[in-house]
C-alpha positions as CSV (number, residue, x, y, z in Angstrom):
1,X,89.6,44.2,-9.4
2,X,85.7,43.8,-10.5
3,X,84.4,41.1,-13.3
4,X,82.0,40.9,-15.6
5,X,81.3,38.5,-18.5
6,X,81.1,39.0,-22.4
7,X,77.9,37.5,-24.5
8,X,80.7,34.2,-25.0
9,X,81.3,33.9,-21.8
10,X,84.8,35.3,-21.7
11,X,85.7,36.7,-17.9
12,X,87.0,40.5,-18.3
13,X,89.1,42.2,-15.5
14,X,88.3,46.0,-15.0
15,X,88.8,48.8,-12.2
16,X,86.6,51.9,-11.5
17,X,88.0,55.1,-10.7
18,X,86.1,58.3,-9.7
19,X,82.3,59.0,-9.3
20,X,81.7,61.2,-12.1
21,X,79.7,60.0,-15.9
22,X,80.4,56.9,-17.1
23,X,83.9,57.0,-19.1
24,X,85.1,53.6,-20.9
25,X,88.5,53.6,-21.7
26,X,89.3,51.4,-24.5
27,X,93.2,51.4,-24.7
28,X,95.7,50.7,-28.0
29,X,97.7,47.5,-28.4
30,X,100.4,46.6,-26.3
31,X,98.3,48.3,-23.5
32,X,96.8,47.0,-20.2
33,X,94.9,48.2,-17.5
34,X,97.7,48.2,-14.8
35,X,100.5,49.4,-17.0
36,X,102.4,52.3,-15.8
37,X,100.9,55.1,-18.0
38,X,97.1,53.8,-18.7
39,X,97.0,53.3,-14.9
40,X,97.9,57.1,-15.1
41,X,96.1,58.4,-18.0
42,X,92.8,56.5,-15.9
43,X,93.3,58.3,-12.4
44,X,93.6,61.6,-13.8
45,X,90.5,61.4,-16.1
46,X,89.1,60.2,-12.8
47,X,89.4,63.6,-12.0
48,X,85.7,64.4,-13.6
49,X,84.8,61.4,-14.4
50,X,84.1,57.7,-13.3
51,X,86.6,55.6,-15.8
52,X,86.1,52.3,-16.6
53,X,89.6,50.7,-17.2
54,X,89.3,47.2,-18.4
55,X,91.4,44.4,-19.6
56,X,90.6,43.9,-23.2
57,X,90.2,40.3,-24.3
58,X,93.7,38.5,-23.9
59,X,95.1,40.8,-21.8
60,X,96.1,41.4,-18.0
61,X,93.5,39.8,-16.1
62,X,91.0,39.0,-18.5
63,X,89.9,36.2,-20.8
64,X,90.5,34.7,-24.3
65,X,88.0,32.7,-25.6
66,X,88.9,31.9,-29.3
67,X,88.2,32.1,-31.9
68,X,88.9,35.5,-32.4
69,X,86.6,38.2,-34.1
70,X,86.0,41.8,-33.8
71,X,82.7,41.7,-33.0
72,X,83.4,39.1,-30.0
73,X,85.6,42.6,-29.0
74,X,82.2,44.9,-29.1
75,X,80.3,42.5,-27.2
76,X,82.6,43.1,-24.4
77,X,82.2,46.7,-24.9
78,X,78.8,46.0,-24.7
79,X,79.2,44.0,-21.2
80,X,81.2,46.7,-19.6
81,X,78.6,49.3,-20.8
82,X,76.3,47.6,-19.2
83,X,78.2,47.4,-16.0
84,X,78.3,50.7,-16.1
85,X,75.1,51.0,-15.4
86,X,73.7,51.0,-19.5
87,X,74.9,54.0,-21.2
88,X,78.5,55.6,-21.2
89,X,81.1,57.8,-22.9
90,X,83.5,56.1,-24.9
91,X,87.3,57.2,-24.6
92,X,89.4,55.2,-27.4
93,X,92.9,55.2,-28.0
94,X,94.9,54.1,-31.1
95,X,93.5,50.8,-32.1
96,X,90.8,51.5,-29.5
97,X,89.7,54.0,-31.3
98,X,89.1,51.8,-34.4
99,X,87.5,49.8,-32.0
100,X,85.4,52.7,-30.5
101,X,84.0,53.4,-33.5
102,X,82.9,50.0,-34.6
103,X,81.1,50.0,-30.9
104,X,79.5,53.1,-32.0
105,X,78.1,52.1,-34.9
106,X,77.0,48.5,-33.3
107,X,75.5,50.1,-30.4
108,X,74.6,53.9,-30.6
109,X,72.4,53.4,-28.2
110,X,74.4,52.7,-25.3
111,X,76.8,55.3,-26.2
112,X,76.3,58.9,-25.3
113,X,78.7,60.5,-27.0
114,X,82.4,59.2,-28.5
115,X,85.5,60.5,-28.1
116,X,88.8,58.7,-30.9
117,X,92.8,59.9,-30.1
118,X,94.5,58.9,-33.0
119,X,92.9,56.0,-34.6
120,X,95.7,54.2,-36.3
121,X,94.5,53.1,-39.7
122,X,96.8,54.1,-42.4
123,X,95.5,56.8,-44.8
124,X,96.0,55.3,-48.0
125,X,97.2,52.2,-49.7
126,X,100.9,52.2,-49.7
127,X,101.0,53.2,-46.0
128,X,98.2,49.8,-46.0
129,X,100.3,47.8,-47.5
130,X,103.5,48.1,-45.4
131,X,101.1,47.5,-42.6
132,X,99.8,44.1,-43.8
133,X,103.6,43.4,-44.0
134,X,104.2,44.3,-40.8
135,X,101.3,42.0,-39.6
136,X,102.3,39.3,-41.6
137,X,105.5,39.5,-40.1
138,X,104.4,39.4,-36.3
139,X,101.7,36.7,-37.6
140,X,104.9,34.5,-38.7
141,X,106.8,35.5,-35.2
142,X,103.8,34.4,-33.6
143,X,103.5,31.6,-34.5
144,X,106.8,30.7,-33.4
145,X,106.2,31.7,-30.4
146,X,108.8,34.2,-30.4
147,X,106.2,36.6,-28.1
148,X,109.1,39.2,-27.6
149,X,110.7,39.2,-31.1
150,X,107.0,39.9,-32.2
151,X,106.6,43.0,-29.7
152,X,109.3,44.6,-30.2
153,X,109.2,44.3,-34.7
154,X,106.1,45.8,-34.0
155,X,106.8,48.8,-31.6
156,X,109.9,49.5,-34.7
157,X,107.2,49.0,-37.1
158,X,104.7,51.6,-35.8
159,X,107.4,54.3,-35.6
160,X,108.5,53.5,-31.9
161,X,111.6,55.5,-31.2
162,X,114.8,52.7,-30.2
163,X,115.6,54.7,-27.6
164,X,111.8,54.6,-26.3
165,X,111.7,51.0,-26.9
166,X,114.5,50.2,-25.1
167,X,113.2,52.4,-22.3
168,X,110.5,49.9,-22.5
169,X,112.9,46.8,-22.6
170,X,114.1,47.8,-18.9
171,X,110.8,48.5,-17.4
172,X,109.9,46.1,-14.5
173,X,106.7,46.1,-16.6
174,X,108.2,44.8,-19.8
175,X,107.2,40.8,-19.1
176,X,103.9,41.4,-18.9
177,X,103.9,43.6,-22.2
178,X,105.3,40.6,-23.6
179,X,102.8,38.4,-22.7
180,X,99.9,40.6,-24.4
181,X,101.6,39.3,-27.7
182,X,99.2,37.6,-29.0
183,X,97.1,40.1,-28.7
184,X,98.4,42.0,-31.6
185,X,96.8,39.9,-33.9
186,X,93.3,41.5,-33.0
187,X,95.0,45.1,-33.0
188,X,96.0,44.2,-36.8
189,X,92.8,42.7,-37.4
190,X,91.4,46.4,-36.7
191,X,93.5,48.1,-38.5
192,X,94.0,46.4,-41.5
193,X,92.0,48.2,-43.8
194,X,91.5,52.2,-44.5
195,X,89.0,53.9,-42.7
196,X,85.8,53.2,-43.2
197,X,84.4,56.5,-44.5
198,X,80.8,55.1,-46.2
199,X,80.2,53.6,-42.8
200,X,81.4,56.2,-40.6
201,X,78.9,58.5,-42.2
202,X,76.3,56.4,-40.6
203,X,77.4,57.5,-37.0
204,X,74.8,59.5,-35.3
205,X,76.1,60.4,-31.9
206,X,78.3,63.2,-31.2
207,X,81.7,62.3,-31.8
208,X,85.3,64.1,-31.0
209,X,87.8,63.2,-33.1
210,X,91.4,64.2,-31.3
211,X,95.1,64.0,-33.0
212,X,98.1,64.9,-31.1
213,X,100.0,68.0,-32.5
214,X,103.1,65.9,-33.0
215,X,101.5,62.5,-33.9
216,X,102.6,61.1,-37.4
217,X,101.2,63.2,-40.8
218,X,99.1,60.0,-41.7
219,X,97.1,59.8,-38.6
220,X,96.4,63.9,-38.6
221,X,95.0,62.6,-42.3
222,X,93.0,59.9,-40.9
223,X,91.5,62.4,-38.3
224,X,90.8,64.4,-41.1
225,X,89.1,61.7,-42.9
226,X,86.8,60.5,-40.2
227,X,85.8,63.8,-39.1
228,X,84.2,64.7,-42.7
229,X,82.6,61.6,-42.8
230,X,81.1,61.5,-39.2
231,X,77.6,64.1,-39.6
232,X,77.9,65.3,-36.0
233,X,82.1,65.3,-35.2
234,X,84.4,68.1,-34.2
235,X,88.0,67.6,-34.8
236,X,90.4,69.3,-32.5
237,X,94.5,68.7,-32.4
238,X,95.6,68.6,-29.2
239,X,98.7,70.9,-28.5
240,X,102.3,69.7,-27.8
241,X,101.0,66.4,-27.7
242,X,101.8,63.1,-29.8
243,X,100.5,59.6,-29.7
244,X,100.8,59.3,-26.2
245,X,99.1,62.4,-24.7
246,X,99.2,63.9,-21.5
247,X,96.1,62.9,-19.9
248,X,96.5,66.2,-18.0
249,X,96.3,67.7,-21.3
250,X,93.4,65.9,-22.4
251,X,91.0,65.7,-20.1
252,X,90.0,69.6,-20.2
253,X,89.2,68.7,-23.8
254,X,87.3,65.6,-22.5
255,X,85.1,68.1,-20.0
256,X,84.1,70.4,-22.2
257,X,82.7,67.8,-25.3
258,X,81.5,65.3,-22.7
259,X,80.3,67.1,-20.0
């Protein structure tokens, strides 16, 4: 495990795999850098490049200095960029691709190019609204501390399949998914709002927007959305894939934008 320190002082956790470019991989909610499958998804993209997997605030290993804020979330983008030597590809996943793109338009600079997998915002304002229900629900659950109650309403509430979830329930990993709870606040800080075309359009690196073949309809919209908006994007879908893609799958995709 290697440590670096955001602008606030907040301590984040991260590993480095490979020796190829500089890849930051900013995982989803419920996600952290030694689970099972990001773990996985890293070492493989490890392949061709060198990944940066990291803790995101509140999670695994790292800090959580409070109060929350999204840009308190780039500023740690920022610090791992910077431990990566000053520049790098950005990978984001689900909410880290809302994230991603926020980082992007905060600090273009830094990033060379920017790669989103299914950013989750919903695609219009019915699907918004049964999201800010859902987060008002896992607000009230968290404030009650009932950390696994608010996991698993959540997991139901983004579409998560019960027999998937309670795959989940019996992994040896499932305690420390629990304890990211809190966490989900800042994922539905992110995504509580519809994407941000007017400022998307400002984006000037080159940008890869990627849905998964089988992901839900509203999220190949979104995809849509972002990719007409962004001036320099490609949009690919990625084949036999859903919201959880092979990285064996991706990373030929990931080669030939990035590299």
């Amino acid at each position: 495990m290697r440590t670096t320190q955001s602008k606030d002082g907040t301590l984040l956790a991260y590993d480095v795999y490979g020796s190829g470019p500089a890849l930051l991989f900013i995982t989803g909610a419920t996600c952290f850098r030694s689970s099972e499958f990001v773990l996985h998804d890293a070492q493989v993209l490890a392949e061709s490049f060198s990944v940066y997997n990291y803790d995101r605030r509140g999670r695994g290993d790292s800090g959580n200095t409070l109060p929350y804020a999204i840009e308190r979330e780039i500023e740690d983008i920022e610090a791992m960029i910077d431990a990566a030597g000053g520049t790098a590809y950005l990978y984001g996943h689900s909410s880290g691709a809302i994230l991603a793109l926020y980082v992007a338009l905060r600090l273009g600079d830094k990033v060379k190019k920017l790669v989103l997998y299914d950013p989750s915002y919903a695609n219009n304002e019915e699907d918004l609204s049964a999201f800010q229900e859902l987060g008002q629900t896992i607000h009230e659950l968290l404030d009650q501390g009932q950390f696994e109650d608010a996991i698993g309403s959540f997991l139901q509430g983004i579409g998560i399949p019960e027999q998937a979830l309670i795959y989940m329930q019996l992994s040896p990993q499932w305690n420390k998914t629990v304890a990211l709870a809190p966490s989900l606040a800042y994922d539905i800080a992110l995504a509580s709002q519809l994407p941000p075309v007017e400022l998307a359009q400002q984006i000037s690196i080159p940008t890869l927007v990627i849905v998964g073949e089988e992901s839900p309809a509203a999220l190949h919209d979104v995809a849509g959305q972002l990719t007409r908006a962004i001036p320099n994007s490609r949009h690919i879908i990625l084949s036999g894939q859903d919201h959880m893609p092979k990285p064996e799958k991706l990373l030929p995709k990931l080669e030939n934008f990035l590299i």
